[in-house]
N, C-alpha and C positions, 0 to 999 in steps of 0.2 A: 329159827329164823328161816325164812323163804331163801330162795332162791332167784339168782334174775340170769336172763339168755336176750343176747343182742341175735338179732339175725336178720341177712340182707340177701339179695339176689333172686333169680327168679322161680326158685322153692323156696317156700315159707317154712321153719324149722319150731315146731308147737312141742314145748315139752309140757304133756299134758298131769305130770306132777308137782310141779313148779311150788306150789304154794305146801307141799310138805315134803319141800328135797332138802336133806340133810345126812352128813356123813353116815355111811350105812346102810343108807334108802336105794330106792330103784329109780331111774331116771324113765319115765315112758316118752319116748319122741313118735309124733304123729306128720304127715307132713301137707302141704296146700302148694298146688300149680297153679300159677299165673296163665304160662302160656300153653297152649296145645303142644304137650308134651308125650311124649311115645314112648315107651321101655328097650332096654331094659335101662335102670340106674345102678349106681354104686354110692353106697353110704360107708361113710369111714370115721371111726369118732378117735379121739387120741384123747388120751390123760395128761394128767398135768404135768405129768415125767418128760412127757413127749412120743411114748409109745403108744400104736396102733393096739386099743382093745376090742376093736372088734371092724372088721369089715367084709361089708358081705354086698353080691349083686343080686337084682329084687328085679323081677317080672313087673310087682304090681307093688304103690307104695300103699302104708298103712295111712289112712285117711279118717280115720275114725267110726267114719262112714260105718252100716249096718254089716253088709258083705265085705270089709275090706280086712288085707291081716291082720295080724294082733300088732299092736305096737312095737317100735325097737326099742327091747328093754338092756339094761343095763346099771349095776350097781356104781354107786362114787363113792369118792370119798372128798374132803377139802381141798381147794383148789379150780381153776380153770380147763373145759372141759372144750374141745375143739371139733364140729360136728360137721362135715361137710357131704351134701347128695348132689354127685352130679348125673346127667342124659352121656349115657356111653357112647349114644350114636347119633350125639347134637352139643348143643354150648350151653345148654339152661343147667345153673349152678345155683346149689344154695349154701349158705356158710352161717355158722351158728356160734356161739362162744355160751358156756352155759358156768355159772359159776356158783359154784357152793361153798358155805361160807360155815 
């Protein structure tokens, strides 16, 4: 069974595995800017525990795009997955909720 991800604010949050996430698998998140947005950002995703599994500050986001980096990957397991990329040196936030079932 797929996978589904709510996400709001003014980064768009694309898990671009969605349609074969399932306990075990890799989550790839890509991400889309609304507004004219400038680096650097911080992405931070938390498990369903509540703990920080991964968070890291990014130059440049992955966009899918031909030149841009590789996806943020990261494996799940069942459960509620908490994804947020904010501008460290502005207000443009994006928040994600990604849930594997």
């Amino acid at each position: 069974m797929a996978g589904k991800i709510e996400t709001h604010g003014d980064i768009e949050i694309i898990c671009q595995s969605l349609a074969e996430l399932a306990p075990n698998k890799l989550a790839r998140l890509i991400f889309r800017t609304y507004a004219d947005c400038t680096p650097p950002w911080q992405v931070r995703v938390r498990s369903p525990s509540g703990q920080t599994i991964l968070e890291r500050v990014m130059r440049e986001l992955p966009t899918g795009e031909p030149q841009s980096p590789p996806p943020i990957t990261f494996s799940v397991q069942k459960g509620d997955y908490e994804i947020v990329v904010a501008q460290l040196k502005g207000d443009a936030v994006g928040n994600a909720t990604i849930t594997v079932v």
